[in-house]
N, CA, C and O atoms as a DFTB+ gen file, in Angstrom:
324 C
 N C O
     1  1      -8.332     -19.332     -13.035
     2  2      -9.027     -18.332     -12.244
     3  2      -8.956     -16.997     -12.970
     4  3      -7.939     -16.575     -13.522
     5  1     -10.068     -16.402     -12.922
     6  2     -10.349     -15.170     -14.187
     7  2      -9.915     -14.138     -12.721
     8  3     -10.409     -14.487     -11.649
     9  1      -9.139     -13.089     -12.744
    10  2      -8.923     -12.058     -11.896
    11  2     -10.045     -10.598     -12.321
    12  3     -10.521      -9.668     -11.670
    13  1     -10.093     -10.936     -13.403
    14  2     -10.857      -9.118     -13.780
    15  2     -12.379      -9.372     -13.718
    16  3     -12.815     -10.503     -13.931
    17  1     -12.822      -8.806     -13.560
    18  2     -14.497      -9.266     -13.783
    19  2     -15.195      -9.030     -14.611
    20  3     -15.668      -7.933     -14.315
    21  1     -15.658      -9.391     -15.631
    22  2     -16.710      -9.409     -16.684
    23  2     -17.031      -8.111     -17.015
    24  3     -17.209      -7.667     -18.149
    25  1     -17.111      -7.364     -15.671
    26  2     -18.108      -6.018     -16.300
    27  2     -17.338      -4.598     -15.778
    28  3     -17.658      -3.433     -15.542
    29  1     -15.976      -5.539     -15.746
    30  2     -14.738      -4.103     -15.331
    31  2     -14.782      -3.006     -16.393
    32  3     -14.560      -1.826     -16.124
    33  1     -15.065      -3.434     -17.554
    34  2     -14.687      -2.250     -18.346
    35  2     -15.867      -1.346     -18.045
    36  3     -15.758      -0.299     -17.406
    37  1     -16.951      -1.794     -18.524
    38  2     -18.065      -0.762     -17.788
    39  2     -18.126       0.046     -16.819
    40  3     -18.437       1.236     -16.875
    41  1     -17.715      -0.813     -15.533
    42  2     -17.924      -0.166     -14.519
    43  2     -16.045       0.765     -14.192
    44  3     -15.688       1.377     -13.185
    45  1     -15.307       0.511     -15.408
    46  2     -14.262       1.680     -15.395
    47  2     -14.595       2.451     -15.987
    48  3     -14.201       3.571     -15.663
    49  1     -15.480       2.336     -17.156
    50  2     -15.951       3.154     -18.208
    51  2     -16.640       4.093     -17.377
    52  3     -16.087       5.192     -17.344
    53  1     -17.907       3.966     -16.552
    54  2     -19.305       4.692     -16.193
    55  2     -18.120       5.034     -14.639
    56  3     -18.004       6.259     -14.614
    57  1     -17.373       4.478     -13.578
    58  2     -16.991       4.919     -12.192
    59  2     -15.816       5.509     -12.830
    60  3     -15.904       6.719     -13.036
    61  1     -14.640       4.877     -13.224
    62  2     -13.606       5.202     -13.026
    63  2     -12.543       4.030     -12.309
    64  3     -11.325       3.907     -12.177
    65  1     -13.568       3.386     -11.999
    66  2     -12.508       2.386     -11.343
    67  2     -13.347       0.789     -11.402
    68  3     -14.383       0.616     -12.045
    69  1     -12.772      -0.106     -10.730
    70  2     -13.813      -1.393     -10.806
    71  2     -13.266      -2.256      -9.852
    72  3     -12.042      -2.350      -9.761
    73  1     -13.753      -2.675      -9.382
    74  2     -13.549      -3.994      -7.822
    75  2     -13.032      -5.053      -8.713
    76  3     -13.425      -5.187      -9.872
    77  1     -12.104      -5.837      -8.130
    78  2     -11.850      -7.108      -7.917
    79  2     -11.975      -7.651      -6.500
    80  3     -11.263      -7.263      -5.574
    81  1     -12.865      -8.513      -6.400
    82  2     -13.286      -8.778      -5.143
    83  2     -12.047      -9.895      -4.641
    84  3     -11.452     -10.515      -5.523
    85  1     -11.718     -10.102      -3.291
    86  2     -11.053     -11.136      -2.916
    87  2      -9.478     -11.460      -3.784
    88  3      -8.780     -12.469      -3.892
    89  1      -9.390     -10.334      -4.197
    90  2      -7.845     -10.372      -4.616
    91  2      -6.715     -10.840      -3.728
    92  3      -5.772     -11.581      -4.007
    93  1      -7.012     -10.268      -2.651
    94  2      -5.903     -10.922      -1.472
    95  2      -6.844     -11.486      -0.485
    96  3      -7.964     -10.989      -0.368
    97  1      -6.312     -12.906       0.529
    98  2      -6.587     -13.480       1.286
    99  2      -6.555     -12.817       2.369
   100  3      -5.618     -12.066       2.642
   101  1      -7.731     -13.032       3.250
   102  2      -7.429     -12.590       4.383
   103  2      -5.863     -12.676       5.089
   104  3      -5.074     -11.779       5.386
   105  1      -5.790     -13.960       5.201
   106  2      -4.253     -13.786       5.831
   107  2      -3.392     -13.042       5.413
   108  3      -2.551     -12.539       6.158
   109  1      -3.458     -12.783       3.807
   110  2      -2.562     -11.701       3.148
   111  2      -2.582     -10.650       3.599
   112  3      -1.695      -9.831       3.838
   113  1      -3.551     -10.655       3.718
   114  2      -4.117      -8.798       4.578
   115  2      -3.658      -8.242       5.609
   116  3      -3.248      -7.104       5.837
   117  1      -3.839      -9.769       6.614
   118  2      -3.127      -9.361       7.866
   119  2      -2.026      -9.237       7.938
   120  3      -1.548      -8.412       8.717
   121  1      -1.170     -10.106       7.060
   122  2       0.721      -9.838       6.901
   123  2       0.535      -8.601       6.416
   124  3       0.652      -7.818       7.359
   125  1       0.342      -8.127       5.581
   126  2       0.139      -6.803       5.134
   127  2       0.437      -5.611       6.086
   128  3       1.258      -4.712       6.268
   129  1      -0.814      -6.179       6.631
   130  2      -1.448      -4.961       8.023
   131  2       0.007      -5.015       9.348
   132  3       0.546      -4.124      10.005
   133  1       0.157      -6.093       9.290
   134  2       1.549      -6.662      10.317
   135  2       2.690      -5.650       9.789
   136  3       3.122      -4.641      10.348
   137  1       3.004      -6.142       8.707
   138  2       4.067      -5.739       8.159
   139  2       4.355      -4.106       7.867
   140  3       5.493      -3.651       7.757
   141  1       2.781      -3.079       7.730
   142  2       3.204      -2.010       7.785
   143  2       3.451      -1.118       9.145
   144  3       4.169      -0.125       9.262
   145  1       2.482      -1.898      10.331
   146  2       2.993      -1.751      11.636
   147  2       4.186      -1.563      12.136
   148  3       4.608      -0.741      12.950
   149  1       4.821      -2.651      11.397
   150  2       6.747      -2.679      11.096
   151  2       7.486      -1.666      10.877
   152  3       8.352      -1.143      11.578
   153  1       7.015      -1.367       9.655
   154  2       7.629      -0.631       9.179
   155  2       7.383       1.195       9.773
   156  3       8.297       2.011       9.889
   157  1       6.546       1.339       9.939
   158  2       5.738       2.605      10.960
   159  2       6.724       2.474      12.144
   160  3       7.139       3.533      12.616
   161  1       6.953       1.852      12.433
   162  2       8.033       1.611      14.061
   163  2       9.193       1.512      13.766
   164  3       9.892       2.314      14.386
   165  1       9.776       0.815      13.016
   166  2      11.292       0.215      12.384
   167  2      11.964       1.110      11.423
   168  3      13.014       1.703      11.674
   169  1      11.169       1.199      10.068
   170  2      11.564       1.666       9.101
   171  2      11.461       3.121       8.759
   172  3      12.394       3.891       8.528
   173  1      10.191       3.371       8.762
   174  2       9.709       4.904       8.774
   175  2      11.214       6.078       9.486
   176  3      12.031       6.671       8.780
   177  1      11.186       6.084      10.166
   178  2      12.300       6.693      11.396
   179  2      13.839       7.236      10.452
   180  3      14.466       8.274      10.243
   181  1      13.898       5.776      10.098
   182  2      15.694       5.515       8.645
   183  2      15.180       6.052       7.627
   184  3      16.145       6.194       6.876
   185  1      13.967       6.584       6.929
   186  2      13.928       6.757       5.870
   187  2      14.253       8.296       5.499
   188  3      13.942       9.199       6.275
   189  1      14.837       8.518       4.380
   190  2      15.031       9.972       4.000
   191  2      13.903      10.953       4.216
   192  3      13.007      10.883       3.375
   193  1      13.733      12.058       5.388
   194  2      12.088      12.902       5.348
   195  2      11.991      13.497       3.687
   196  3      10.952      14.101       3.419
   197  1      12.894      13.366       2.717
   198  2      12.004      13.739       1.291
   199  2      11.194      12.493       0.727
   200  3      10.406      12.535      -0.218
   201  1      11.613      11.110       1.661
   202  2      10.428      10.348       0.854
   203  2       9.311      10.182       1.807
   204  3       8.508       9.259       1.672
   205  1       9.238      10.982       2.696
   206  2       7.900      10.796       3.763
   207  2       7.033      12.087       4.018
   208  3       7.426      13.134       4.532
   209  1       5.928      11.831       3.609
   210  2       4.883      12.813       3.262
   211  2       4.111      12.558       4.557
   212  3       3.840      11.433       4.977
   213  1       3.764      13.774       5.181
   214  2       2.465      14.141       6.369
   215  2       1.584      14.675       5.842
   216  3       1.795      15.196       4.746
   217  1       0.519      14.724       6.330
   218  2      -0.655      15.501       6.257
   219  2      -0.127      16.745       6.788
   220  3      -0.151      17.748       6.074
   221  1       0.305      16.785       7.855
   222  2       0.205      17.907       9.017
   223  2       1.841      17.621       9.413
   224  3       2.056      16.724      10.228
   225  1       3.050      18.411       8.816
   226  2       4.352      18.625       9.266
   227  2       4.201      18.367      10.353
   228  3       3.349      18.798      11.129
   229  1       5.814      16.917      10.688
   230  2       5.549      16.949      12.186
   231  2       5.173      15.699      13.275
   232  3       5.626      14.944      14.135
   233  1       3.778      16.177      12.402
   234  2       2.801      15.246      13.306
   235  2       2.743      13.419      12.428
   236  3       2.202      13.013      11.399
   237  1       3.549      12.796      13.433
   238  2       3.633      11.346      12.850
   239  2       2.555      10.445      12.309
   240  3       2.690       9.510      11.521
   241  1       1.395      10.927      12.912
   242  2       0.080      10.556      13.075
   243  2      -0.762      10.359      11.435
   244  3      -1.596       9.625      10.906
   245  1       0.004      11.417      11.143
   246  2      -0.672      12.452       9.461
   247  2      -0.305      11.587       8.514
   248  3      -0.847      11.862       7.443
   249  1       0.958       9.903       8.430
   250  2       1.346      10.020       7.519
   251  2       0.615      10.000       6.575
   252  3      -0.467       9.462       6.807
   253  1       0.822      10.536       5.147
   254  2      -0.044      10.834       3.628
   255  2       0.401       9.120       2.958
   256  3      -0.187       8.077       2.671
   257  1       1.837       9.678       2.954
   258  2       2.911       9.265       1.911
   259  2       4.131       8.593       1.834
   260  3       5.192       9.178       2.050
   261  1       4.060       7.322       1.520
   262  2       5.427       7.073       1.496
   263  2       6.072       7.173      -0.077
   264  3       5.342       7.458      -1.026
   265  1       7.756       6.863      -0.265
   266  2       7.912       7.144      -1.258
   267  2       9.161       5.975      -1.525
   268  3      10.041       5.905      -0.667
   269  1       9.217       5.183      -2.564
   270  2      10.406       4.295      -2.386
   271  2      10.366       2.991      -1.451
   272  3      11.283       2.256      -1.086
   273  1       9.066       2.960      -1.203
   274  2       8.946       1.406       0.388
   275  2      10.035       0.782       0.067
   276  3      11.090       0.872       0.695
   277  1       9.780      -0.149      -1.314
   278  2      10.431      -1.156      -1.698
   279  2      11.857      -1.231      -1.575
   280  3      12.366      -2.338      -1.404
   281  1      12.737       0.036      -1.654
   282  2      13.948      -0.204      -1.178
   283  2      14.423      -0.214       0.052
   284  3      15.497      -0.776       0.264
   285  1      13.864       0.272       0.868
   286  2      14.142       0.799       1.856
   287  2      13.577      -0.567       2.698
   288  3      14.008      -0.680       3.845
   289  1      12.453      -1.821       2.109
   290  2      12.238      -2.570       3.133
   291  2      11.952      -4.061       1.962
   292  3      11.357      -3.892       0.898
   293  1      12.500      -5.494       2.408
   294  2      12.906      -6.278       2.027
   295  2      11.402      -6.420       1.956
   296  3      11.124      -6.138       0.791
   297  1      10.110      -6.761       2.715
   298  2       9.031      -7.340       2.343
   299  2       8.249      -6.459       1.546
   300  3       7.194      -7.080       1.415
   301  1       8.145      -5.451       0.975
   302  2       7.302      -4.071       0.160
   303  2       8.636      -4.720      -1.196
   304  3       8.135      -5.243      -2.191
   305  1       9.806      -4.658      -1.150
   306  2      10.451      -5.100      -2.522
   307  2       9.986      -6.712      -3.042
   308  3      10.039      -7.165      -4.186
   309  1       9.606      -7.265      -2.012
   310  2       9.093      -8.211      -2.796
   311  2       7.671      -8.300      -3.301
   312  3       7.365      -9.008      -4.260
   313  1       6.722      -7.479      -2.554
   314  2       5.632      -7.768      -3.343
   315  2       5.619      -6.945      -4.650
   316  3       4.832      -7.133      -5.577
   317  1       6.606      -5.995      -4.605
   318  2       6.395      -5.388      -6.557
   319  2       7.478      -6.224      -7.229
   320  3       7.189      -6.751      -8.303
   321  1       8.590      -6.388      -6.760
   322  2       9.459      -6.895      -7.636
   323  2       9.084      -9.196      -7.507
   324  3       9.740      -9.969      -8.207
């Protein structure tokens, strides 16, 4: 299975960036989507506020930024490591 597409360089060359379509499975997506729900409720809260970035100080709503997922949460360390 070829992951990059034929005409990535081009279209990094001329956009800046280039699709890979269907990289993750839907179901992946939804663990995904599950899993940062999780962490927004669970984890977020324990984490040091220098690795958590808002839009708008404060306001939980804003988050920008996280910083460090992977240590701080067993399923984000496994998908990089």
């Amino acid at each position: 299975m070829k992951f990059i597409p034929e005409n990535s360089t081009d279209s990094f060359q001329q956009l800046g960036f280039f699709v890979i379509e269907k990289f993750l499975s839907d179901a992946e997506v939804a663990q995904i989507h599950s899993e940062l729900s999780r962490v927004q409720k669970d984890v977020i809260p324990k984490m040091p506020a220098s690795e958590v970035y808002y839009d708008q100080k404060g306001d939980r709503n804003s988050l920008k930024q996280l910083q460090r997922l992977h240590v701080h949460d067993d399923f984000f360390n496994t998908c990089i490591f």
